[in-house]
C-alpha distance (Angstrom), angle and dihedral (degrees) to the residues before:
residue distance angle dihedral
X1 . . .
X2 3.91 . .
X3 4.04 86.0 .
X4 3.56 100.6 44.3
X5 3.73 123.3 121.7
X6 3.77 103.4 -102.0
X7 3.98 93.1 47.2
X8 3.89 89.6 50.7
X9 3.82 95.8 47.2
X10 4.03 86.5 45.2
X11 4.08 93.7 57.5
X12 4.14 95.3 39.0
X13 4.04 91.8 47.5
X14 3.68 110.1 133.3
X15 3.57 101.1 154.1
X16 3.41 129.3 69.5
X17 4.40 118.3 -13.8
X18 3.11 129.2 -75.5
X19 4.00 129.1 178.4
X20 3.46 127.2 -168.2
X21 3.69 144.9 141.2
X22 3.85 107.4 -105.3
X23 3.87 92.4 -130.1
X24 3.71 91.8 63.5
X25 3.60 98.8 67.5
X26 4.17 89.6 69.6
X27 3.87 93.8 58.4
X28 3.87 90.9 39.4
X29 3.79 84.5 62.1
X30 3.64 90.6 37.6
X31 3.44 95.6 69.4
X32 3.74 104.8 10.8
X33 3.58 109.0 67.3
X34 3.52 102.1 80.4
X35 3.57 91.0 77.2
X36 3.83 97.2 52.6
X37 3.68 112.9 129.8
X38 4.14 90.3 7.3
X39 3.60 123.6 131.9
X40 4.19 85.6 -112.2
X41 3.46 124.1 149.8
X42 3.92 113.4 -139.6
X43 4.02 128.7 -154.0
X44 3.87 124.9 -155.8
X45 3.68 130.6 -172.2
X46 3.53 111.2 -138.6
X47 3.85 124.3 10.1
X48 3.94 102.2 -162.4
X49 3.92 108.5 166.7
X50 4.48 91.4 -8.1
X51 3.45 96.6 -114.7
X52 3.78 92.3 123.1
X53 3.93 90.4 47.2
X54 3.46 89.1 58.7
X55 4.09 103.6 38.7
X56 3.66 85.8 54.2
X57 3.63 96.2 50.4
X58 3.63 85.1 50.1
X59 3.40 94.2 54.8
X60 3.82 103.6 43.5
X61 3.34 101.7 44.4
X62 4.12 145.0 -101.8
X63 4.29 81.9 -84.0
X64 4.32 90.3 66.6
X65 3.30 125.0 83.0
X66 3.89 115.8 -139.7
X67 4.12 123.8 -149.5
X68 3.30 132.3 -176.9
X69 3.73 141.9 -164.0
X70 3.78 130.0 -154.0
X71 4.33 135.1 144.9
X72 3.93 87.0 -136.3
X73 3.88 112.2 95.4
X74 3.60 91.5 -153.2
X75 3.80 99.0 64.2
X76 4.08 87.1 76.5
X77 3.70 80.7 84.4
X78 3.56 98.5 78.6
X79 4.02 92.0 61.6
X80 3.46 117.4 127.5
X81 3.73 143.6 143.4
X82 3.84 109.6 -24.7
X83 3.70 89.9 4.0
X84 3.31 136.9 96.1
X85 3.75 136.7 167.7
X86 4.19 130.3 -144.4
X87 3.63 117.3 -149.2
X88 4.14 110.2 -138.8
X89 3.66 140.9 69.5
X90 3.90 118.9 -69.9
X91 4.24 95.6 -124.9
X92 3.95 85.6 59.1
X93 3.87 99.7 112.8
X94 3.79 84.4 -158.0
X95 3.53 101.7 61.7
X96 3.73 96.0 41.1
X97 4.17 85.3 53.5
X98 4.04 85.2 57.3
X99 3.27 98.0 36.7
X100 4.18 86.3 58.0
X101 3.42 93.9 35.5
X102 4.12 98.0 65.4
X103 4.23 86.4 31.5
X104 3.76 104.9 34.7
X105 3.90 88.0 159.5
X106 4.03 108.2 64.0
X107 3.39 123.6 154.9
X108 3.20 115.3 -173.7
X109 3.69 135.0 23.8
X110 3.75 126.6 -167.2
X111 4.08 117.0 -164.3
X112 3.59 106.2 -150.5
X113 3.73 93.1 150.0
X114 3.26 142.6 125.2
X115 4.02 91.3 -45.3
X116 3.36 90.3 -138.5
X117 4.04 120.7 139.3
X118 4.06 97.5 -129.9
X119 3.98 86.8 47.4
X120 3.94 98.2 38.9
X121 3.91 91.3 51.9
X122 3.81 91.1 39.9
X123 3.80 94.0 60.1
X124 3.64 90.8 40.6
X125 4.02 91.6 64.6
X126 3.80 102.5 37.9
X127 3.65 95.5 46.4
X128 4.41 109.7 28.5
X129 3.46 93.2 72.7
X130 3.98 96.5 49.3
X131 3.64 97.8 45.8
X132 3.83 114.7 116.0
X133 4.15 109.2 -84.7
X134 3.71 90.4 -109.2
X135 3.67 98.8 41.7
X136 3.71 138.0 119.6
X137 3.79 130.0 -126.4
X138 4.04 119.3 -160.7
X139 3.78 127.7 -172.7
X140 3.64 116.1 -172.8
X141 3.63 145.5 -176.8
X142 3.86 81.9 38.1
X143 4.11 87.4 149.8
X144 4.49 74.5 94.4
X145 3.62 92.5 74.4
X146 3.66 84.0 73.3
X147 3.51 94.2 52.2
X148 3.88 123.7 85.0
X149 3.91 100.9 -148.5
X150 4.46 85.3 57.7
X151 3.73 80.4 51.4
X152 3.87 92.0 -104.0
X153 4.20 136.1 121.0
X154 3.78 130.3 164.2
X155 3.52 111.6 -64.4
X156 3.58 94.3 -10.5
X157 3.82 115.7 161.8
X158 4.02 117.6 -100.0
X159 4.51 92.3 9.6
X160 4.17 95.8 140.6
X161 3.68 82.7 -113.2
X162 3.45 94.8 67.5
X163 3.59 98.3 43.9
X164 3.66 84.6 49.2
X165 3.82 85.2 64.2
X166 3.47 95.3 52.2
X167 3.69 88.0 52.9
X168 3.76 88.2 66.8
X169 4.02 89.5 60.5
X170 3.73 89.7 47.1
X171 3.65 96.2 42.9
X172 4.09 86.4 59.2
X173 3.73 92.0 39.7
X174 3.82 94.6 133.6
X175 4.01 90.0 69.8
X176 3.51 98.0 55.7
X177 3.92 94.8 81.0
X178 3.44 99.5 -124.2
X179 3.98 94.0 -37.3
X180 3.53 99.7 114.1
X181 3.74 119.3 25.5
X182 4.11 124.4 -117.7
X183 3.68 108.0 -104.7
X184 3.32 139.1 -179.3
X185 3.99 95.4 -103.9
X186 4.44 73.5 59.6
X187 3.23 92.8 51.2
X188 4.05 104.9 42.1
X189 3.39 101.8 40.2
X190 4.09 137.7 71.0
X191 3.58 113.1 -177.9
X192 4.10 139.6 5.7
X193 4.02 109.2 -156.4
X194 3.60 114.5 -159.7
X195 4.06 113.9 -146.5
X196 3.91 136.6 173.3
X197 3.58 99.9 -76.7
X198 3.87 97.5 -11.4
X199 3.79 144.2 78.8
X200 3.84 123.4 -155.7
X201 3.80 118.6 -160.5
X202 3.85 110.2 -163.4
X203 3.62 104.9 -158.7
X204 4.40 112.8 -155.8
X205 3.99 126.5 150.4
X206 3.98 104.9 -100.3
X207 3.64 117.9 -148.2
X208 3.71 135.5 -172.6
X209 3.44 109.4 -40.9
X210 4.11 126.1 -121.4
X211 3.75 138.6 -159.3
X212 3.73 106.5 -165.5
X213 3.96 126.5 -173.1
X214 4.32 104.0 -157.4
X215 3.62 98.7 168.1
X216 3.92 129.4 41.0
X217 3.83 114.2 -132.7
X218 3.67 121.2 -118.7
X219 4.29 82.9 -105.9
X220 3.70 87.0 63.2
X221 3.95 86.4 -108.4
């Protein structure tokens, strides 16, 4: 998806900056354009110079509504039509509970924080569970969980990576035979797609599970 909008708009930005790795831009669309031209709202962690703000409100449409978080004051200057900005850090319960009280329909959220593991996991449990039923849930830049100085190492205990990885156990919680309990994480959420340097949670109401047989094999199977 070399051609597709977001990788376009990323190479001819002149306006404000914007920093991404190049690879991202494929799974954004991957997963993304179902909501183009939606009445969506969108949440991003971490606004920096707005370019992001603005490519994704290129992207979805003039119907979405883009919001942003960031701990510097400054970044409310990038608002604009169908944007707005919150000033705070994204593991402060209190912000998140405003945040979802004026939106209570979001559906996406994009962490593009502070990459940290205490901040990363934080977000994760205050917001998952209130994201709209059909919504998606990205985590980027998670290549810091390996990194000591984000509070990360390989295979370390409680890096977002490797609660990510315990998500896939929980996510297939109904085959364990009673080993893990059904939660709601099992019961809200389809898929968890594992990329260079970013996680994608696909949230989508799961209901009782079927094994069907439509055509008999030539055996008589």
């Amino acid at each position: 998806m070399k051609n597709g909008f977001l990788h376009k708009y990323f190479l001819n930005n002149s306006s404000k900056r914007l920093h991404k790795w190049i690879h991202y831009f494929d799974i954004y669309e991957r997963h993304l354009s179902r909501f183009r031209g939606k009445s969506i709202v969108m949440l991003e962690i971490g606004v920096n110079g707005g370019g992001s703000l603005d490519m994704w409100r290129a992207y979805l449409g003039d119907k979405a509504t883009i919001i942003g978080i960031d701990i510097n004051p400054d970044c409310k200057q990038y608002e604009s039509e169908g944007i707005e900005i919150f000033i705070g850090s994204q593991d402060d319960p209190n912000l998140i509970e405003e945040i979802f009280k004026k939106y209570p329909t979001i559906s996406i959220v994009l962490d593009d924080g502070s990459h940290k593991m205490h901040h990363m996991n934080s977000s994760f449990e205050l917001m998952y569970e209130n994201l709209d039923i059909n919504g998606v849930y990205i985590v980027e830049d998670t290549h810091t969980c390996y990194w000591p100085n984000f509070g990360g190492g390989l295979r370390q205990k409680d890096t977002f990576i490797e609660k990510a990885k315990d998500k896939v156990d929980e996510l297939n919680a109904v085959h364990t035979k009673a080993k893990m309990a059904v939660s709601r994480f099992t019961k809200s959420t389809d898929s968890i797609c594992f990329y260079d340097s970013m996680i994608v949670f696909e949230r989508r109401p799961q209901g009782h599970r079927l094994a069907l047989i439509t055509k008999q094999m030539p055996d008589g199977s």
